[in-house]
C-alpha positions as CSV (number, residue, x, y, z in Angstrom):
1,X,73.9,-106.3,20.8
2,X,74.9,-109.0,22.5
3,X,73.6,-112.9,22.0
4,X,74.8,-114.1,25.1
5,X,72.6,-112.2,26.9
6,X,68.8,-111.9,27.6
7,X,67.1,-110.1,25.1
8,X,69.1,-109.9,22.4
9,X,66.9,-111.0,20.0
10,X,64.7,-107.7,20.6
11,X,67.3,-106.1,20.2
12,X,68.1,-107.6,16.7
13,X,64.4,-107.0,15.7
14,X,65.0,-103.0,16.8
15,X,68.1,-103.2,14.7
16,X,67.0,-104.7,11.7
17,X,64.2,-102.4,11.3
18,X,65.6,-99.6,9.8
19,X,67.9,-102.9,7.4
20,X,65.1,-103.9,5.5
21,X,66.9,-103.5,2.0
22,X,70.2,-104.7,3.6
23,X,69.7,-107.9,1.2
24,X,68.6,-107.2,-2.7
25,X,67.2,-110.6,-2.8
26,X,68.0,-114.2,-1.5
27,X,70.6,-114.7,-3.4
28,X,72.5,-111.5,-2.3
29,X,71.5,-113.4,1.3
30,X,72.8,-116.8,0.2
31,X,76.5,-115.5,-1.2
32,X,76.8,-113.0,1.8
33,X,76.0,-116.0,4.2
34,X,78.8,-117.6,2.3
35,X,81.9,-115.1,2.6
36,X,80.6,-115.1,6.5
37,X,81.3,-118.9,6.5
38,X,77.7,-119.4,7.6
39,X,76.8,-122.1,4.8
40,X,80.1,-123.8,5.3
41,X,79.4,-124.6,8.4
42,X,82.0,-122.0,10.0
43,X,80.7,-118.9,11.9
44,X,83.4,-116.2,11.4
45,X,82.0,-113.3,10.7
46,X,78.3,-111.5,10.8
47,X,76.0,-108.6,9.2
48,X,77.6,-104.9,9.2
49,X,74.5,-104.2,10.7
50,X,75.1,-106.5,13.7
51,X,77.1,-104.2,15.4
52,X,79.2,-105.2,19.3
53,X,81.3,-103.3,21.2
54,X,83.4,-106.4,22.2
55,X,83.9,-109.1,19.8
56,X,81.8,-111.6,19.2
57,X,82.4,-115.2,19.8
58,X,82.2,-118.2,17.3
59,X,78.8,-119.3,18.6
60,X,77.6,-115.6,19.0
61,X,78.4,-115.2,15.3
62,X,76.2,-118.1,14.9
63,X,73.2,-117.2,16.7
64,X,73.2,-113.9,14.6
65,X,73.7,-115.3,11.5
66,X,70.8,-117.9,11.8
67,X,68.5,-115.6,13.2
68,X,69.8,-113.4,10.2
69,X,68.8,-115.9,7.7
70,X,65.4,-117.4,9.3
71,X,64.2,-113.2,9.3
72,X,65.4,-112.1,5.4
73,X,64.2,-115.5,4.2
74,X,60.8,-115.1,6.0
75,X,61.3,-111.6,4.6
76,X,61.5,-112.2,0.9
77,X,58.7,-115.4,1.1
78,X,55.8,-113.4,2.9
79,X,56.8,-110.3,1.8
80,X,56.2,-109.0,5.2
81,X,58.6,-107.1,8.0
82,X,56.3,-107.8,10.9
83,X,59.2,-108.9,13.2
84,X,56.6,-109.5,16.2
85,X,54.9,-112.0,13.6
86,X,57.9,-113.2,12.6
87,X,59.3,-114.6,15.9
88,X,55.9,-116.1,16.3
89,X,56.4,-118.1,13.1
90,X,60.0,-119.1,13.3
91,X,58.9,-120.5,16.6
92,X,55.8,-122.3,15.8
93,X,58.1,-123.8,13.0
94,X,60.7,-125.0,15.4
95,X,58.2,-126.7,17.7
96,X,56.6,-128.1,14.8
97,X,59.6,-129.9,13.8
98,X,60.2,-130.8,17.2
99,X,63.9,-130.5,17.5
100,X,64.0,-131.0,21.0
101,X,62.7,-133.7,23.4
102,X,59.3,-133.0,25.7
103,X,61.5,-131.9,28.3
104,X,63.4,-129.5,26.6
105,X,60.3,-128.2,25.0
106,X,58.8,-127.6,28.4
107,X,61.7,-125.6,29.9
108,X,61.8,-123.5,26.7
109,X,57.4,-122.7,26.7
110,X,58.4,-121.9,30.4
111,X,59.5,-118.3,29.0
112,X,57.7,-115.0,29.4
113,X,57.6,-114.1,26.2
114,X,57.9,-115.9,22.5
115,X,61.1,-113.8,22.2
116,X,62.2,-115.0,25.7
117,X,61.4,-118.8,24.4
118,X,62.7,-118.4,20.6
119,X,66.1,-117.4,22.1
120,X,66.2,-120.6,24.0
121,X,65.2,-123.0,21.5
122,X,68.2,-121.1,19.1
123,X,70.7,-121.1,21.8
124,X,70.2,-125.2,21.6
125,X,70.4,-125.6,18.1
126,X,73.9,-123.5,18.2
127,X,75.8,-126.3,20.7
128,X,76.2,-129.8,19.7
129,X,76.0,-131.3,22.9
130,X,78.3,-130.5,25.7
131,X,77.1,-129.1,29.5
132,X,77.0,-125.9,30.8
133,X,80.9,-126.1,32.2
134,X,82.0,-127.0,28.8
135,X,80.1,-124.2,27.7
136,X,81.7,-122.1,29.8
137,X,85.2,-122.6,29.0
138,X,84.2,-122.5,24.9
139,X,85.0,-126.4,24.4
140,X,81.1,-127.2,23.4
141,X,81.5,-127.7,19.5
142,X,78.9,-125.4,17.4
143,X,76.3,-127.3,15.0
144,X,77.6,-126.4,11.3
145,X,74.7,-127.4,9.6
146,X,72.7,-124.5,11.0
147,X,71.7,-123.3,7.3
148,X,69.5,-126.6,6.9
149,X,67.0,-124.9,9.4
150,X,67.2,-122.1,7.1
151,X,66.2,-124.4,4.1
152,X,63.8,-126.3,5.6
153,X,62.1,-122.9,7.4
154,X,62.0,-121.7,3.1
155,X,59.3,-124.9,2.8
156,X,57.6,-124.5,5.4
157,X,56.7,-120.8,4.4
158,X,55.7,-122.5,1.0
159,X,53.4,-125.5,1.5
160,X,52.3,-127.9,4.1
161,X,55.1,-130.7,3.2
162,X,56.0,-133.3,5.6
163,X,59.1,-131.3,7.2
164,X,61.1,-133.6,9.0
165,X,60.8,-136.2,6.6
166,X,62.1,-133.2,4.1
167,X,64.6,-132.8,6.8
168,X,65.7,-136.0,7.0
169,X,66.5,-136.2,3.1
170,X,68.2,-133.0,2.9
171,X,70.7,-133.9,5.8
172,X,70.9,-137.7,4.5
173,X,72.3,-136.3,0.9
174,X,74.1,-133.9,2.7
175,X,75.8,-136.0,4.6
176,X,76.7,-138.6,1.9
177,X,77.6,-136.2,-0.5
178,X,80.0,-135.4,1.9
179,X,81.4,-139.0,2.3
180,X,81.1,-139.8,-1.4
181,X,83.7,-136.4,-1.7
182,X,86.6,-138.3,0.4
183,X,86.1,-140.8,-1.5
184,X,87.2,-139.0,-4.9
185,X,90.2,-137.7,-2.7
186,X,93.4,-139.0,-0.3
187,X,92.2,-138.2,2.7
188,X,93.5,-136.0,6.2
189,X,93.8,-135.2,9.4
190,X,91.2,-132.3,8.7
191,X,89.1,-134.3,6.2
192,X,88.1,-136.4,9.3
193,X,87.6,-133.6,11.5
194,X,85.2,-132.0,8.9
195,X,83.7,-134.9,8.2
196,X,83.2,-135.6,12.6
197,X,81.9,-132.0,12.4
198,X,79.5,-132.5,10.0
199,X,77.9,-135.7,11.5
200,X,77.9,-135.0,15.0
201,X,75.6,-131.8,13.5
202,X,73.2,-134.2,12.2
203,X,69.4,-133.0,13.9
204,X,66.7,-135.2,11.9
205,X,68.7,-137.8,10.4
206,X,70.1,-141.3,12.7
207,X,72.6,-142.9,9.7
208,X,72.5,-145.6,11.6
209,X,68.7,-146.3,11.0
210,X,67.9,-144.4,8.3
211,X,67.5,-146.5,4.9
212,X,66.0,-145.0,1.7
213,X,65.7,-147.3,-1.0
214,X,67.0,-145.1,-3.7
215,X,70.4,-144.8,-5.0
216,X,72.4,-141.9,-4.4
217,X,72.1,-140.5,-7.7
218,X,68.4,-141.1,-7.9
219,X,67.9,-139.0,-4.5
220,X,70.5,-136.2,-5.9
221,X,67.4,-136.1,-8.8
222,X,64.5,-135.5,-6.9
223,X,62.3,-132.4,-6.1
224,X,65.1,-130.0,-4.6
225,X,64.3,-126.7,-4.8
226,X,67.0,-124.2,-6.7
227,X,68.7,-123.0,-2.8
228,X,69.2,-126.5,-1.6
229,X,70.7,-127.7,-4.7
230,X,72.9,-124.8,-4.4
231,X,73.4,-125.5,-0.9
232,X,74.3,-129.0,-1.6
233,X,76.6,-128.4,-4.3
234,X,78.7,-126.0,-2.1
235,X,79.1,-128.7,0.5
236,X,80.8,-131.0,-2.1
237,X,83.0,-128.5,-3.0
238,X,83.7,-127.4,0.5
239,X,84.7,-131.3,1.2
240,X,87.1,-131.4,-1.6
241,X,89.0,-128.2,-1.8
242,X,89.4,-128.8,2.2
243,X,93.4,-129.4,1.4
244,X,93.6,-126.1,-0.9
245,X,94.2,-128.4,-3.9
246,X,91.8,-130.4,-6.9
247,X,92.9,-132.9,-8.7
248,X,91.6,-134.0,-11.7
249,X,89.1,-136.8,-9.9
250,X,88.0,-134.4,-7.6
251,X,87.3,-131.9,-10.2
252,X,85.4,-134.7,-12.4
253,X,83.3,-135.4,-8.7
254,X,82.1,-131.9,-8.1
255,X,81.0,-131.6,-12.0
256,X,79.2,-134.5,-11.9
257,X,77.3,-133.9,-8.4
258,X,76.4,-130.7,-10.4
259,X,74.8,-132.7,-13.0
260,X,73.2,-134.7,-11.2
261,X,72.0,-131.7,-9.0
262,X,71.0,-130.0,-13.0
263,X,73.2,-127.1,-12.0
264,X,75.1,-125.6,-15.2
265,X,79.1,-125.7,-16.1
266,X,79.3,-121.9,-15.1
267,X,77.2,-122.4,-11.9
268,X,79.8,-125.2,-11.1
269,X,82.9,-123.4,-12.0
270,X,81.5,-120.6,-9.7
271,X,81.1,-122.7,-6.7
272,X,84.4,-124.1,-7.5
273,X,85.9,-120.6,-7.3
274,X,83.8,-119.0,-4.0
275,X,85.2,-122.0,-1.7
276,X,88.9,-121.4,-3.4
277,X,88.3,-117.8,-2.1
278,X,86.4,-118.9,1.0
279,X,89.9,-121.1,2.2
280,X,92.7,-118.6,0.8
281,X,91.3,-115.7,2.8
282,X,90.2,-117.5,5.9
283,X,92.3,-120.8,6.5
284,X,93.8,-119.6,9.4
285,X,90.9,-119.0,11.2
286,X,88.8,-122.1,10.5
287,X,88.6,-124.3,13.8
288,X,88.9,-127.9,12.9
289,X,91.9,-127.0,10.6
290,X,94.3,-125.9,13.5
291,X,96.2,-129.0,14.7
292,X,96.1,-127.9,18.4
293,X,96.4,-130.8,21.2
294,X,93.8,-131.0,24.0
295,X,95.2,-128.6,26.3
296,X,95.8,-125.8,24.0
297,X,92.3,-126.0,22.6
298,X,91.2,-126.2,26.4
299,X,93.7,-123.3,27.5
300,X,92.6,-121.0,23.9
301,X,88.4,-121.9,24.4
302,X,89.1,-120.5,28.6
303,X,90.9,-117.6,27.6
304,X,88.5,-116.6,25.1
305,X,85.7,-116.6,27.4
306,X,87.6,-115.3,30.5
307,X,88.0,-112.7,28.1
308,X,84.3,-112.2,27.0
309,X,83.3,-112.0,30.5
310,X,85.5,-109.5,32.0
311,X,85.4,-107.2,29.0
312,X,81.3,-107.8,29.0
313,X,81.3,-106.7,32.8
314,X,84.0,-104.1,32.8
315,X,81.7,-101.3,33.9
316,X,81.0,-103.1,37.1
317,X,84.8,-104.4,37.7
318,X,85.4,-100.3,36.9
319,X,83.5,-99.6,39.6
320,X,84.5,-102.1,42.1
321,X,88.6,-101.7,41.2
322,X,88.0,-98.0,41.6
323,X,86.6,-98.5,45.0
324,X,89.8,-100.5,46.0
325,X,92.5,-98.3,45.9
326,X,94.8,-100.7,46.8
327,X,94.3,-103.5,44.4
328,X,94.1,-100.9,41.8
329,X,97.7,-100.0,42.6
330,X,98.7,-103.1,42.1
331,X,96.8,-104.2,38.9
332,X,98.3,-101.1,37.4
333,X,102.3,-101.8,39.4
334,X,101.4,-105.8,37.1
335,X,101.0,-104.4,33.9
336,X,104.2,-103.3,33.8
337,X,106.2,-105.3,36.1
338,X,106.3,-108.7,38.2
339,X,104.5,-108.6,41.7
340,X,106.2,-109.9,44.5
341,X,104.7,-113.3,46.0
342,X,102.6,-111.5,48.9
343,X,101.7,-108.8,46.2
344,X,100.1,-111.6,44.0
345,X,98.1,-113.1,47.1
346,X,96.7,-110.0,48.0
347,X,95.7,-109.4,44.2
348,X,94.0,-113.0,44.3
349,X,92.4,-112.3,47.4
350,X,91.1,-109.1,46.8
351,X,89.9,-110.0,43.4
352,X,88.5,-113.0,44.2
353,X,86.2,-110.8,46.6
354,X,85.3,-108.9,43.9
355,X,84.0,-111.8,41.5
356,X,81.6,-113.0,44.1
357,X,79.7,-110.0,43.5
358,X,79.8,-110.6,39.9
359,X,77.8,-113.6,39.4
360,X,78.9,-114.3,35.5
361,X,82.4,-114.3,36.6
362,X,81.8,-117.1,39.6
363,X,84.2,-119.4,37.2
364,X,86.6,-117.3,39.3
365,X,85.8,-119.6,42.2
366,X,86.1,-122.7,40.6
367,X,89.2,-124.9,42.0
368,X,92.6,-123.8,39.7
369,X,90.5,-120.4,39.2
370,X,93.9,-118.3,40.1
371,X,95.6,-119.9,36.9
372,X,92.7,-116.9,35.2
373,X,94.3,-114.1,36.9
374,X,97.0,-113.8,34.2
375,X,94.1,-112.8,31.7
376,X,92.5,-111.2,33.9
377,X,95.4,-108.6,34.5
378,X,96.3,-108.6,30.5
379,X,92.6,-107.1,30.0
380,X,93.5,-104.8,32.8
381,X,93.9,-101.5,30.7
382,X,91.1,-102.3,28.4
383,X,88.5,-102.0,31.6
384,X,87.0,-98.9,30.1
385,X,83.3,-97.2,30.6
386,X,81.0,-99.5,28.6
387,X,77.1,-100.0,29.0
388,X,77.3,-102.7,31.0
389,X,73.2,-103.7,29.2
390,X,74.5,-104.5,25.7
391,X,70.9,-105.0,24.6
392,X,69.1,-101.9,25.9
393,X,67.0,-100.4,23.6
394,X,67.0,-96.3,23.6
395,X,64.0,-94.9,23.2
């Protein structure tokens, strides 16, 4: 399966149907959501079931993961497995809530199909902003409040509530539980990148103009239902075991947001404990924790996607290197040694003939495109047969 590509999300539904009892129930689905990073707001990992033959990227991971969560949640509400009916209602609920502008509504209803559309409209609620070239080169940041779709999606299967009013609250005391956490703490470097994070993530709520006339502790009492007090408790936590450490004032905040929030001691302690797990096993990879300047995060997002591309197309680049005997020679002569300066212009050239057949690799063309050859030749000897359809369905 791959979610960068056009139909993935049948794919998914061909997948999942023989995954039905994947999940015992939703909290199975919550806590496994949780070791993926999903209700943190960091896309690591995915489903067993979601297999790739390449890796899959941060926002990849993402995609799956929400689409995971919006079909098991539908799942254990309706008690149906219809995924055709499915799609249908996760869409309907997305235009309901309007999360895009007329526009953008427009260009996703101009899609073939509901499947064709749906994977549209999730494609925008993955990126926070950013254009197509940054995009391209993996610098577009990916929303981390993804799981509040899920949340509010659970109501709408329910009842007839006002959503996006029920949206705005739940990101509102989101967001402030998240500012009232640096508050019990001395603050870093990486509380104000979570904390950026977080708010530029914001979909239905403008802190700017949104006033309720409640407290913070009287909205923390009203009508949450049990998930998104869960939820809400495991962002607190997340926001102040950030530096791997809780002092006393922190510890004192989280139990008394889980008060507030009517959650018990042991349900406390064991939020406490799954984000102390969460951070010991996965620090290293969380983004907004690595300290990297500008042009290492620039240089790390290209290479990541050079790499995607060319291992994603490698059964047409197979068949184009094979039928260029002499580039092939010296692709193979570059993995082990340096070329000479005429050998490396002939590989550019050559190459670069070879990308404008491939139209996902035209950021080969861009000006400064030669300073990707490097990767290029590094992937060299991992160009093996592949199905160059990811998201073909056998019949």
């Amino acid at each position: 399966m791959n979610p960068s590509a056009a139909g993935w999300i049948k794919k998914f539904g061909h997948v999942i149907k023989d995954k039905q009892n994947h999940y015992k129930d939703k909290n199975h689905l919550y806590h496994s959501l949780l070791e993926h990073g999903f209700i943190y707001g960091v896309h690591l990992s995915s489903p067993s079931f979601a297999k790739a033959e390449h890796i899959y990227t941060e926002d990849e991971v993402a995609k799956i993961n929400l689409l995971t969560a919006l079909y098991f949640t539908y799942n254990f509400e309706i008690q149906q497995n219809d995924f055709s009916k499915f799609v249908e209602t996760v869409f309907t609920y997305y235009k309901k809530l309007d999360v895009g502008n007329f526009t953008f509504l427009q260009k996703i209803l101009s899609g073939s199909k509901t499947e064709d559309q749906l994977e549209k409209l999730l494609d925008s609620r993955i990126y926070l902003g950013g254009n197509t070239f940054s995009r391209a080169f993996g610098n577009s940041l990916t929303n981390s409040l993804l799981y509040v779709d899920v949340l509010i999606f659970r109501e709408y299967l329910k009842s007839d509530k006002n959503l996006l009013e029920h949206a705005e609250l739940l990101e509102y005391v989101t967001i402030n539980i998240a500012y009232q956490a640096l508050n019990s703490k001395q603050t870093r470097k990486s509380d104000e990148k979570l904390l950026q994070l977080l708010a530029s993530s914001l979909s239905f709520v403008d802190l700017n103009a949104t006033q309720y006339r409640k407290s913070f502790q009287e909205l923390l009492d009203l009508n949450f239902s049990d998930m998104e007090k869960q939820y809400l408790l495991d962002i607190a936590c997340l926001t102040v075991w950030e530096d791997g450490t809780l002092e006393q004032e922190e510890s004192n905040y989280i139990h008394e947001i889980g008060r507030a929030l009517k959650q018990d001691k042991k349900d406390i302690e064991n939020a406490i404990k799954n984000v102390l797990v969460f951070f010991d096993k996965n620090r290293d990879k969380i983004p907004y924790l690595k300290d990297n300047n500008l042009a290492s995060k620039f240089y790390e997002g290209m290479t990541k996607n050079v790499s995607k591309l060319i291992l994603r197309n490698s059964k047409r680049l197979g068949k184009e290197l094979r039928e260029s005997k002499e580039l092939m020679s010296l692709l193979v002569k570059a993995t082990t040694t340096d070329l000479t300066k005429e050998e490396r212009k002939k590989v550019q050239k050559q190459l670069l003939d070879i990308f404008k057949s491939i139209p996902s690799l035209a950021i080969f063309m861009l000006p400064g495109g030669a300073v990707l050859l490097p990767i290029f030749i590094k992937l060299i000897p991992q160009l093996l047969p592949s199905a160059f359809d990811d998201n073909r369905i056998e019949e």
